[in-house]
ZADO-1210 file (C-alpha; in nm, 4 decimals, padded with zeros to 6 digits):
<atoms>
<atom x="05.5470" y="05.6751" z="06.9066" code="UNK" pos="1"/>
<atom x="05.3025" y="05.4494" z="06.7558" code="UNK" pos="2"/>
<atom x="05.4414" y="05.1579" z="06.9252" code="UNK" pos="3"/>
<atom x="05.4360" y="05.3251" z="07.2574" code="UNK" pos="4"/>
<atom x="05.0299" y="05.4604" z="07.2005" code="UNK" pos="5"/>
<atom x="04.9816" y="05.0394" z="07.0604" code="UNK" pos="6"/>
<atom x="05.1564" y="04.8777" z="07.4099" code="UNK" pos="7"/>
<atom x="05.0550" y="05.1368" z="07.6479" code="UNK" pos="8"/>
<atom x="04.6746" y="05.0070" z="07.6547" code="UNK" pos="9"/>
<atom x="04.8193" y="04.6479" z="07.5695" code="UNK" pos="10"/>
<atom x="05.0283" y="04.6483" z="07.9085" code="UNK" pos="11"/>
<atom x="04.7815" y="04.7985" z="08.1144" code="UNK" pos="12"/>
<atom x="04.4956" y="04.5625" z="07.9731" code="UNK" pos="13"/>
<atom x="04.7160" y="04.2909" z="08.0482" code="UNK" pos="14"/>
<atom x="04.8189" y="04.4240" z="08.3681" code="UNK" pos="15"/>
<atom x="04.4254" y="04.4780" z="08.4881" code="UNK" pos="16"/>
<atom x="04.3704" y="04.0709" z="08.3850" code="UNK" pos="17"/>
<atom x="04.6562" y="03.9919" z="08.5885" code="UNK" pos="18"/>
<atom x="04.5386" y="04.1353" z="08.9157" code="UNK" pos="19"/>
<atom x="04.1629" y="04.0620" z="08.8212" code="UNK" pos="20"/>
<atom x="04.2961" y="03.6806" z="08.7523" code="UNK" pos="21"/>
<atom x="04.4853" y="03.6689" z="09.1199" code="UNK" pos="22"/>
<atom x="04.1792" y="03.8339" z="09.2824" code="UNK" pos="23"/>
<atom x="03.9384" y="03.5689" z="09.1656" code="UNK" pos="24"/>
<atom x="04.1422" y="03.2904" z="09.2505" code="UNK" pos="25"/>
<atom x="04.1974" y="03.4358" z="09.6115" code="UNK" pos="26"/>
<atom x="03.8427" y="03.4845" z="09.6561" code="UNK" pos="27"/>
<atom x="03.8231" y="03.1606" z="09.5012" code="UNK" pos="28"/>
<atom x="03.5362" y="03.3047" z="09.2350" code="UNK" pos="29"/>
<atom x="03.7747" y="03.1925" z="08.9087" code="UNK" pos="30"/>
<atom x="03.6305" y="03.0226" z="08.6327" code="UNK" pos="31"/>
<atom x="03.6987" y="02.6602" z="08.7828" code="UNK" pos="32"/>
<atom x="03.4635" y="02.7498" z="09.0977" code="UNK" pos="33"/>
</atoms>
């Protein structure tokens, strides 16, 4: 259980980085310009 409560917020922090990463460097607004 505490390993699911731990990873839960892990995977879905990772997972919102993920998109946010791919959305910047569509809209070109990344962190290398």
């Amino acid at each position: 259980i505490l390993g699911n409560v731990l990873t839960d917020p892990v995977l879905l922090a990772l997972r919102r980085v993920a998109q946010e990463a791919v959305s910047a460097e569509r809209f070109g607004t990344g962190p290398t310009g």
